[in-house]
C-alpha positions, 0 to 999 in steps of 0.5 A: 651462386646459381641453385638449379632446381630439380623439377619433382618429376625429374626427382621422382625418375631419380629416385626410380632409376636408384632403386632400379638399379640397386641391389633391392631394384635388381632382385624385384625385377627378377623375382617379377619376371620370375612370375611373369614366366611361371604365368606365361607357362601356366596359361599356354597349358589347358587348365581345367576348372569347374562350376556347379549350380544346385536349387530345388527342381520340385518341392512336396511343400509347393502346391505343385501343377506337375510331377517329376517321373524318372524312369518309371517312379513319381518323385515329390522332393529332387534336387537339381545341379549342374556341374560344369567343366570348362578349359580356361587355358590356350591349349586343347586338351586331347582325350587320349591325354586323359588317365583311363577308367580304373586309374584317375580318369576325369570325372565327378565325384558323387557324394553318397549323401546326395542320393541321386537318381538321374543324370544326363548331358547337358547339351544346351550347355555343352559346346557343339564341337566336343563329342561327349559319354558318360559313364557311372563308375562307382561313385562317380560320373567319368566323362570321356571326350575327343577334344576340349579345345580352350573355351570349350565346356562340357555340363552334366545335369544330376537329379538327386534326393537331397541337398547333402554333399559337394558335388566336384570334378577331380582327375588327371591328364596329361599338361594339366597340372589339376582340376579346380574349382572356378574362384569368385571375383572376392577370391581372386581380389583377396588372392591379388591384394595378398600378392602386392601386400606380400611384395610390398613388405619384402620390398622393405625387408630388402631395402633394411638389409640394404641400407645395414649393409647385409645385401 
């Protein structure tokens, strides 16, 4: 009697083809467009994401060779912080879209802690092609534009007494689900480790309930 051997490439496409087209395989290969879905329509709408940036602009401990005057009044202690808002997604997102003052418009929220005492556009860091305003409303900096188009960013600097408080952009518009803070590289690892740890466990809870019988 002739023992044909399977070579282990040959076994492990085998093994593959049964799991594809099993009762775990079919929900794995739903679920997994399920979120490629969700992805695409995600990505093909503006997302709005923000950074910020603070140090010391002068400090009264330093021996200091010049002075910060802002409007007419020497300050010996301010801080500096850049926030920048920036449209990571693949559709330009329209002023008129956003919400209007008095209701949720696109702004930064100032934390009273904070002090501040001066802020002005950015323009080095802000793209040319989006025409910009601000405006101080209550506790806020509202930034109006024409169009933010994918790429695109808009920077306000603000000088400010203290280092107290978060500085953070909030708001509404329409096509954009929120606005967020942008993650750092260990947030994004964990978030991506935590999505595979997560379908790798249901992959064994299904294929139990499989081989029991429950599926």
């Amino acid at each position: 009697m002739k023992i044909v051997r399977t070579s282990p490439l040959k076994k492990f496409f085998n093994k593959l083809w049964g799991f594809l087209i099993s009762n775990v395989g079919a929900f794995f290969i739903g679920f997994s467009a399920l979120l490629i879905g969700i992805y695409q329509f995600y990505i093909n709408r503006p997302i709005i994401e923000y950074d910020t940036q603070s140090h010391s602009f002068i400090s009264s401990q330093n021996d200091n060779k010049f002075k910060v005057v802002v409007e007419d009044k020497e300050y010996d202690n301010l801080y500096q912080t850049v926030v920048i808002m920036q449209n990571n997604g693949q559709q330009p997102l329209s002023g008129s879209d956003v919400s209007h003052l008095g209701h949720d418009p696109i702004r930064i929220i100032v934390p009273p802690e904070a002090e501040m005492v001066h802020y002005t556009l950015d323009k080095p860091l802000t793209s040319t092609a989006v025409d910009v305003s601000l405006k101080e409303y209550k506790d806020s900096i509202v930034i109006t534009f024409d169009f933010l188009n994918p790429g695109d960013q808009i920077a306000v600097t603000i000088l400010h007494k203290k280092s107290d408080g978060v500085f953070r952009i909030v708001g509404s518009a329409l096509g954009v689900t929120g606005i967020s803070h942008v993650m750092t590289e260990r947030q994004i690892l964990w978030i991506v480790v935590a999505v595979f740890v997560g379908i790798y466990i249901l992959t064994l809870i299904l294929s139990y309930l499989d081989r029991k019988g429950y599926i």
